[in-house]
N, C-alpha and C positions, 0 to 999 in steps of 0.2 A: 629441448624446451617446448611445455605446451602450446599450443594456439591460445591467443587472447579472445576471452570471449566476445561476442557479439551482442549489444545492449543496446537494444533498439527503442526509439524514445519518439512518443507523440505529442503536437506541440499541444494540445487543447485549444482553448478560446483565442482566435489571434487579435481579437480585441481586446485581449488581458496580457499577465506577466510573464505566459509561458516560456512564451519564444523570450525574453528577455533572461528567465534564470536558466532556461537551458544555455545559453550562447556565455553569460557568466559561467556557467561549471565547466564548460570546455575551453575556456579562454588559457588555463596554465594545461602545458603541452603536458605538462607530467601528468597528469590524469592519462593519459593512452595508454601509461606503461600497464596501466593493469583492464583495457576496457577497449574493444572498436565502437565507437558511436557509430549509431545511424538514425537520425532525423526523417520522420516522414513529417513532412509539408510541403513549404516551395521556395525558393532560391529569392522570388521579388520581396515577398512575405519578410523572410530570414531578414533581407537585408534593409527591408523598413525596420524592424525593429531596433536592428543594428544601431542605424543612423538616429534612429530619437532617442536614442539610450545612450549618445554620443562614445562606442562602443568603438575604437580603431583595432585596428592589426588582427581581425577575425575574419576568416573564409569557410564555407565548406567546401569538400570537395562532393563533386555533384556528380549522382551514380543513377544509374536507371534499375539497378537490379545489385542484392547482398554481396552478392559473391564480386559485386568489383571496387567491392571500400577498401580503400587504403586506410594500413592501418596504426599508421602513423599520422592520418589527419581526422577532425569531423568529419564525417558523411553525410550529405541529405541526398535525399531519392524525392523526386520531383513527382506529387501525389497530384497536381492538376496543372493545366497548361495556361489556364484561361486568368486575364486580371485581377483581383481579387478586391474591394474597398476597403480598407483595414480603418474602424472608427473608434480609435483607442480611450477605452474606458465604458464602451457603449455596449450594453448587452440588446444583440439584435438576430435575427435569424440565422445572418451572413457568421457570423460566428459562430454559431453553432453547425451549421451546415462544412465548415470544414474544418470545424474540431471533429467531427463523426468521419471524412474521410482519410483525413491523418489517422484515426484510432482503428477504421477499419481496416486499410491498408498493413498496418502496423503487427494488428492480431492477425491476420492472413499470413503475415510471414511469420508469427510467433508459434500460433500450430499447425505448420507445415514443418518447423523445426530448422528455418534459416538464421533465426536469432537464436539467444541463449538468455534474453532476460528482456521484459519491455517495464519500460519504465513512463507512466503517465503525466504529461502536463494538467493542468487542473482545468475542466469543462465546467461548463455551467448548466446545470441541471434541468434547467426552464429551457433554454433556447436549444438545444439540444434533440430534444423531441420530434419522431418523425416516426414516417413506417416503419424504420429501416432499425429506430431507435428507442423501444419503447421499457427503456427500464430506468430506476428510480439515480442509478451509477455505473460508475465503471464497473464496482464488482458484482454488479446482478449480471451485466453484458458480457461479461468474460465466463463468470461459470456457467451462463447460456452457452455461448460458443464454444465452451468447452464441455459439455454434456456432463457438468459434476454434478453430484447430489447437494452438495451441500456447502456451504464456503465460510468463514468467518473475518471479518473487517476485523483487522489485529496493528493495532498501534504499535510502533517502537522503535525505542530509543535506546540507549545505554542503563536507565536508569529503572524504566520502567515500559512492560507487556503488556498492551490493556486489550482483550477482545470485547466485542460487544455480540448480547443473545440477541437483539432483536434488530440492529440494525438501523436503515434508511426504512422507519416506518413512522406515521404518527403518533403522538405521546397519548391519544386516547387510544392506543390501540394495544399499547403494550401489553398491557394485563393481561388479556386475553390471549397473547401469545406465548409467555410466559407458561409452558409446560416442560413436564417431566421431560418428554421425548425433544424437546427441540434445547434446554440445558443440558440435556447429554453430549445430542451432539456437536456442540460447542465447545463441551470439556473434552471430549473426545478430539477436535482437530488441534483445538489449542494442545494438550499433550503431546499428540503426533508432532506437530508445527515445532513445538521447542526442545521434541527429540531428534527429528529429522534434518530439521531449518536451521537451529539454534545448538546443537551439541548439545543441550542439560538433559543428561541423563534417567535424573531422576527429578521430573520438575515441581516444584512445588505449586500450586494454586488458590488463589484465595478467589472467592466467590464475594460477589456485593450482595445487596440485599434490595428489594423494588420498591420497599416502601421507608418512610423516615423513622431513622433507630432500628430498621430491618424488622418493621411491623412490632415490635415495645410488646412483647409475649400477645399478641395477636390485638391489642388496642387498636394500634393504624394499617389494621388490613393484617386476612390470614395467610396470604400466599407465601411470605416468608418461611411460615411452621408449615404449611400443608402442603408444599409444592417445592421448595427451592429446598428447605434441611433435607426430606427422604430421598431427594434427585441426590443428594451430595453421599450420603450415605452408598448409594448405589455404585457412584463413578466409585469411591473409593474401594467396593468389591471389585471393579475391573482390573482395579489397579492405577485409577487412577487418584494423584496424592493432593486433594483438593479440603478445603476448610471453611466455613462462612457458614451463612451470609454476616456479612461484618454490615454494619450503619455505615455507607459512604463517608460522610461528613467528617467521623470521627478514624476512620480507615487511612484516611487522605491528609487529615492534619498532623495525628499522630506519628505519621511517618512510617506507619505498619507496613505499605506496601512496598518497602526495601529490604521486606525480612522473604518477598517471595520471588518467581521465577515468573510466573503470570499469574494476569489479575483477568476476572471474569464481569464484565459489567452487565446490569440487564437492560441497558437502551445506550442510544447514542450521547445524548450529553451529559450522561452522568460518569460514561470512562472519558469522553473526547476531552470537557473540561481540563480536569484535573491532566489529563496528560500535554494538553497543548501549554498547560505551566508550567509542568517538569519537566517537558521538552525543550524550551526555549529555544524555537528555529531550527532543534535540529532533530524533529520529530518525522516519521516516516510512517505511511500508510500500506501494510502487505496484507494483497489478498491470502491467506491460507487457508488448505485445502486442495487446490488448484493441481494438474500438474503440468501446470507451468508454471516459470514465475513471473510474477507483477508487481510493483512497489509505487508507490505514488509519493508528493511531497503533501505533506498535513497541512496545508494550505488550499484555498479559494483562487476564485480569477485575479483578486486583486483591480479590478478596475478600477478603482479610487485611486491609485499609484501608476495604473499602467505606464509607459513611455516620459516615466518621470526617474528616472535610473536608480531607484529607490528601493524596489525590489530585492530582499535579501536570496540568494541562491544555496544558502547553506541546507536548507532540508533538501533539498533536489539533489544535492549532490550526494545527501548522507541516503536519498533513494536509489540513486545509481550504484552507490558501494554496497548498499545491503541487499541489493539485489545480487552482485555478482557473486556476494559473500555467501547466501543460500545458495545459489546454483553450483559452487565449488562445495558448500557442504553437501550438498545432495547427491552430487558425482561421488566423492569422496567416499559416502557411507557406501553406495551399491559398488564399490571396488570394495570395500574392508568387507561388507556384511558376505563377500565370498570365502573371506578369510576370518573367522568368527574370535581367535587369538587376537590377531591383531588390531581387529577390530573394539575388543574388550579393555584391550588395552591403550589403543587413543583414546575411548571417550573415561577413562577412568581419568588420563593425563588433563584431559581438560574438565574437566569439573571444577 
């Protein structure tokens, strides 16, 4: 029998719901059978929250280093020694200062290759900021640290793959980054991502469009016709099977986007929207790209809820499983892709 992976998890903001939906996802023991948690924060931390979340019958066991998690219990690894003020619901520097050491810590063991998947608690964007910390999210900071070219924020869920081209950037800014070169490679990791990550073979793609009605034959803006159709044409010589630009509005209520395999957005609230509806809770955030993996819960710090035991845990948990679930499909392909038969013939089985 394999070894169970190792899925290492940072709590984020500890004046928010981290710490509370991570201590919920590990509360039923059957979760270990397919995962060894490890926790970076701290043991007093862990157990405030515990206690305002009126949370019984939960312990970690408390390791100083990966290699000594049992793995039949949670694990935290004790990332400072010193008191800490926990001001639950209050966004203040103290929370961001070790939401940054839990997350560094975390990714030190993540590319050194002591884990096998890290999984984010949710930070908060403003208090977070430092020397140490100077990018707009988790996934600008990880593919720093990981010296990738290039990365895509790719939503999902069961139902529905949403990436986005531009990102954590402002909404007067989009336009102008809306190019040929940077919708390539977009479609280019999204494809890789749901052939590597996700098993679909031959995936289909649908593209949005930047403007309302996807620019109405150039009326509301020409970037649709001059920029986003000839980028589509192109992926589609690579080989990659992509379609659009569709008019958001009407893409999303018609229900079009259950006819594809990924969907391409061109900013953040035009895919995050509509998926954070069709997700209902149990929406999940993966860096792709990367190579490592990262998953996050499609939620905020929650500090309007903190330490009111209110907090749902179900996307955390559906970030834990889809994380282990890439890292096993990732293993899985570089064993087959040495055997090219057998390999042709699982991913035909799952389609």
């Amino acid at each position: 029998m394999s070894e169970k992976l190792k899925v290492g998890i940072s709590i984020g903001d500890i004046n928010g719901i981290g710490l509370e939906v991570i201590i919920k996802s590990l509360l039923d023991n059957r979760v270990l059978d397919f995962f060894t948690p490890i926790v970076y924060g701290n043991t007093k931390n862990a157990s405030f929250h515990r206690k305002a979340n009126n949370i019984n019958d939960f312990s970690f066991n408390v390791i100083n280093d990966v290699e000594q998690a049992n793995p039949k219990r949670p694990n935290l690894i004790n990332c400072w020694q010193e008191d800490v003020k926990i001001t639950l619901g209050e966004e203040n520097e103290i929370g961001g200062k070790y939401a940054f050491i839990s997350l560094e810590r975390a990714v030190e063991d993540l590319t050194a290759g002591k884990i096998d998947a890290l999984v984010t608690a949710p930070i908060n964007k403003h208090n977070i900021q430092s020397e140490n910390f100077n990018f707009p999210g988790h996934t600008e900071y990880l593919q720093s640290k990981t010296n990738s070219d290039d990365v895509l924020m790719f939503m999902v869920c069961d139902e529905l793959k949403i990436g986005v081209a531009t990102g954590h950037v402002p909404l007067n800014e989009v336009a102008s980054l809306i190019t040929e070169e940077s919708i390539l490679k977009k479609l280019r990791l999204m494809n890789n991502s749901l052939k590597a990550d996700f098993w679909i073979q031959k995936p289909k793609i649908a593209v949005l469009g930047l403007n309302p009605h996807a620019g109405d034959n150039g009326v509301i803006g020409s970037e649709d016709d001059t920029i986003i159709a000839p980028t589509l044409e192109k992926a589609n010589e690579e080989g990659i099977f992509c379609f659009g630009p569709y008019p958001a509005d009407g893409f999303f209520a018609g229900d079009a986007y259950k006819k594809f395999d990924g969907v391409l957005a061109m900013y953040h609230d035009q895919g995050l929207i509509p998926f954070k509806h069709i997700a209902s809770r149990k929406g999940v955030n993966y860096t792709a790209g990367l190579p490592v993996v990262r998953t996050s819960p499609d939620h905020g710090t929650g500090y309007d809820i903190a330490g009111q035991n209110l907090a749902s845990h179900e996307s955390f948990l559906e970030a834990i499983f889809t994380a282990v679930h890439i890292v096993k499909n990732r293993r899985e392909q570089a064993e087959l892709s040495e055997n090219p038969l057998a390999f042709r013939k699982l991913s035909k089985d799952r389609d």
